[in-house]
GUMARKE-800031 format. One record per atom (N, C-alpha, C): residue number from 1; x, y, z. Coordinates in Angstrom, 3 decimals. Example, Ala and Ser with C-alpha at 12.3 -4.5 7.8 and 13.67 -1.06 7.14 Angstrom:
num, x, y, z
1, 13.190, -5.690, 7.800
1, 12.300, -4.500, 7.800
1, 13.200, -3.300, 7.800
2, 12.850, -2.250, 7.080
2, 13.670, -1.060, 7.140
2, 12.900, 0.030, 7.870
This chain:
num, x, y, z
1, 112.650, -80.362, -15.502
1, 112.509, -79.068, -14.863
1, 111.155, -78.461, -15.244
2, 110.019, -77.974, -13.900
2, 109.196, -77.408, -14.255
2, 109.317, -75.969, -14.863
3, 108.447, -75.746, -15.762
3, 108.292, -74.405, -16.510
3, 107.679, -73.400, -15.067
4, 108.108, -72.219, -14.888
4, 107.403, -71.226, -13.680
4, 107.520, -69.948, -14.343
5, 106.368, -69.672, -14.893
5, 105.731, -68.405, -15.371
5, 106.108, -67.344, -14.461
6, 106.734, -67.182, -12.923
6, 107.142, -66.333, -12.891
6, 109.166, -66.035, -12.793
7, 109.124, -66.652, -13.411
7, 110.608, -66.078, -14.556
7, 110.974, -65.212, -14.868
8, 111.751, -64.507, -14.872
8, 112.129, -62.762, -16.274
8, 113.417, -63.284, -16.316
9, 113.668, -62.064, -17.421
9, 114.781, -61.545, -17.944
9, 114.590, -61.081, -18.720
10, 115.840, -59.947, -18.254
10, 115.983, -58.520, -18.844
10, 117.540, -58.619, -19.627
11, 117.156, -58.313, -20.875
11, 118.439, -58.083, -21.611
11, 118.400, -56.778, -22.341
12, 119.744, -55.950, -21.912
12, 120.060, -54.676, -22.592
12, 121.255, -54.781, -23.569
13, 120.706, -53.953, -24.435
13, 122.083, -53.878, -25.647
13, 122.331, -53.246, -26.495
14, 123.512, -53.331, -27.710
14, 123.125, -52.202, -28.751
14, 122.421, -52.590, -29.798
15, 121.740, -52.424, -30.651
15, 121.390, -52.574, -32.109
15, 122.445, -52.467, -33.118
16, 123.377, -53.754, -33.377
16, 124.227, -54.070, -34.823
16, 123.338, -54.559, -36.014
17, 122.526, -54.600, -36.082
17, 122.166, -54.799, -37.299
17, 120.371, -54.555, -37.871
18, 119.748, -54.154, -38.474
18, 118.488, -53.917, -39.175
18, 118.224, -54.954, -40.199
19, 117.582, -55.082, -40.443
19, 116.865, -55.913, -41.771
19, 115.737, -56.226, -41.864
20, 114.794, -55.649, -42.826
20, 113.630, -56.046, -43.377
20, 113.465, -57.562, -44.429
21, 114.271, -58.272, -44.854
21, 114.599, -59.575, -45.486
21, 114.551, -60.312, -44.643
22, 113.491, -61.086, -44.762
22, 112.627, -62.033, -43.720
22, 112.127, -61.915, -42.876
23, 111.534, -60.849, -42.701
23, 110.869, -60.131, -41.755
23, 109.424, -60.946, -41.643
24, 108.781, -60.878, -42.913
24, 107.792, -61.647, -43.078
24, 107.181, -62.897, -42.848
25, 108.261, -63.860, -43.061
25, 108.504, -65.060, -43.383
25, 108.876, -65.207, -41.669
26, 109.492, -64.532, -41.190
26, 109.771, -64.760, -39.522
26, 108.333, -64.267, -38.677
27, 107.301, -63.571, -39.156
27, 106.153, -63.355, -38.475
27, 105.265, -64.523, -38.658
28, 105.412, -65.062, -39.697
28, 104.296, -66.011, -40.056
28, 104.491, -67.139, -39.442
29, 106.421, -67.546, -38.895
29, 106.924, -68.814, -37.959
29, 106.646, -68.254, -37.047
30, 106.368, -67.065, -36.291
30, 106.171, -66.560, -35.050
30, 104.160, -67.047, -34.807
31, 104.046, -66.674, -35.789
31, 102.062, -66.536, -35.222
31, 101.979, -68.521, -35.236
32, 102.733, -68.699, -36.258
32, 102.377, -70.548, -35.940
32, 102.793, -71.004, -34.811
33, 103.497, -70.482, -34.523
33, 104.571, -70.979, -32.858
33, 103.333, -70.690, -31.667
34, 103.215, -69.551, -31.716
34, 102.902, -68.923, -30.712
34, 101.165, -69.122, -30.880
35, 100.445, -68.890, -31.968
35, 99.151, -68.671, -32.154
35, 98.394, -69.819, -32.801
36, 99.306, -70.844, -33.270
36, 98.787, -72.045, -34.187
36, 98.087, -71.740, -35.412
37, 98.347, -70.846, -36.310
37, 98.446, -69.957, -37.343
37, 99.036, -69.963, -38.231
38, 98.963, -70.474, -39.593
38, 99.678, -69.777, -40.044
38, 100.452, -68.131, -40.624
39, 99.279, -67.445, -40.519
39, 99.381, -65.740, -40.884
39, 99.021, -64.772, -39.732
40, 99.934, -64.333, -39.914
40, 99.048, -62.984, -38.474
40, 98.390, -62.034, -38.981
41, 97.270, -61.983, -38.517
41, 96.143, -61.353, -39.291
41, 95.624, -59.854, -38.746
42, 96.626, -59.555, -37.873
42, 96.558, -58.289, -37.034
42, 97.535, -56.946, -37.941
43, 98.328, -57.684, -38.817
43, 98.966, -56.717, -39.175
43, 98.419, -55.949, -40.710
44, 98.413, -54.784, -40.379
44, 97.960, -53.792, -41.496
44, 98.752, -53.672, -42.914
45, 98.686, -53.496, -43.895
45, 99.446, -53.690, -45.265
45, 100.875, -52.095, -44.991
46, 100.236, -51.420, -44.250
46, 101.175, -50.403, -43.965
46, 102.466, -50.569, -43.056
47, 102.204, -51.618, -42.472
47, 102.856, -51.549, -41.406
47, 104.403, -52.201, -41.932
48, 105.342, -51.720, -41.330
48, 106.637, -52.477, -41.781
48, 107.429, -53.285, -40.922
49, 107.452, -54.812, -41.266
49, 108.435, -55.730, -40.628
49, 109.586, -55.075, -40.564
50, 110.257, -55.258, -39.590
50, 111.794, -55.088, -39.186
50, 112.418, -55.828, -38.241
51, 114.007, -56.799, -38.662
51, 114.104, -57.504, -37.304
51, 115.366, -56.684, -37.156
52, 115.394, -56.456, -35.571
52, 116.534, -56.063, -35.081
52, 117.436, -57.122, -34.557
53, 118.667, -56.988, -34.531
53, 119.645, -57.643, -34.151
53, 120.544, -57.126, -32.848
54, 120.479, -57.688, -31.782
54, 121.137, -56.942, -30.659
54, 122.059, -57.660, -30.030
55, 123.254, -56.859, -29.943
55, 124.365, -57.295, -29.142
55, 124.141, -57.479, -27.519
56, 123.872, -58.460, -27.235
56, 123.693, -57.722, -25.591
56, 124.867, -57.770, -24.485
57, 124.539, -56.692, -23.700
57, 125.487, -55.848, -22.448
57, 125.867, -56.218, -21.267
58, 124.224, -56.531, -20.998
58, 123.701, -56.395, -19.643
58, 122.477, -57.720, -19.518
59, 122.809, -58.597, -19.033
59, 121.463, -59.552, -18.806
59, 121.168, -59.796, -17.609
60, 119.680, -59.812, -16.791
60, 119.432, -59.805, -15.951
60, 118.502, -61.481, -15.499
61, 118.294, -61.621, -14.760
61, 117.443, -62.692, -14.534
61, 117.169, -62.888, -13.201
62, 115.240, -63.607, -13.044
62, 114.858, -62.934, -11.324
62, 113.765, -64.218, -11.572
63, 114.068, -65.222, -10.718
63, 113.663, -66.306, -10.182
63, 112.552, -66.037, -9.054
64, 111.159, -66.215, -9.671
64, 110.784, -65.978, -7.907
64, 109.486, -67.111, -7.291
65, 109.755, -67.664, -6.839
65, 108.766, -69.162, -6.110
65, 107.914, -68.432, -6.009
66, 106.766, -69.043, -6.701
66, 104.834, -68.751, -6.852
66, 104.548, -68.589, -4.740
67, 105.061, -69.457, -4.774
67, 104.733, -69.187, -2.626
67, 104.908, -68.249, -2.541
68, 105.988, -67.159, -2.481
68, 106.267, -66.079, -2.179
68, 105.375, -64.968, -2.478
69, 104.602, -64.882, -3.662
69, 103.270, -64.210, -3.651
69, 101.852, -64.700, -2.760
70, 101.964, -65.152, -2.754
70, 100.818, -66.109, -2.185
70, 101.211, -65.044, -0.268
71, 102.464, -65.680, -0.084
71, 103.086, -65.230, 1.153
71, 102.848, -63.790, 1.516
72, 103.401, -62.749, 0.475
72, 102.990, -61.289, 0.516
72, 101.358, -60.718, 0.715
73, 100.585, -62.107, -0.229
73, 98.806, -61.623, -0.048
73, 98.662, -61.948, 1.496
74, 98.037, -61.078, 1.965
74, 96.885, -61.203, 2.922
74, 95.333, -60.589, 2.880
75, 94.455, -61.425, 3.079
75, 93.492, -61.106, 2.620
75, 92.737, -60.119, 3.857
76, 92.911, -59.841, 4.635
76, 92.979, -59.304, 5.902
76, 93.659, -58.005, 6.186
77, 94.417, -57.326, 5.516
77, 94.993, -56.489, 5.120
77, 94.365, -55.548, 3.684
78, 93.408, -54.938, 4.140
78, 93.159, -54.466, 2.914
78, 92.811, -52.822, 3.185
């Protein structure tokens, strides 16, 4: 299955749980994942990790074929 960047989803919910315990240690697997990094170097000594934990409610999801933009542009229309 191809990957299609235009994908979403929307998830709503409550917040059951807070925690600052591994907060850290989960940014630093996040910037390697995402940034090929080990440290994220954006964050200020002030700033405070927090992971939230969410129950979710409500999930949404919206599929939409790259043609279909393409389809809406007209360049002729402006």
């Amino acid at each position: 299955m191809a990957c299609n960047p235009f994908n979403m989803v929307s998830i709503k919910g409550r917040v059951i749980e807070q925690m600052t315990e591994g907060a850290d240690e989960h940014l630093k697997r996040l910037a390697k994942k995402y940034l090929g990094i080990g440290r994220y170097y954006y964050r200020k000594p002030s700033h405070k990790r927090i992971i939230l934990k969410i129950k979710p409610e409500k999930i949404m999801s919206l599929s939409i074929h790259p043609a279909f933009y393409f389809l809406a542009y007209s360049p002729w229309n402006k």
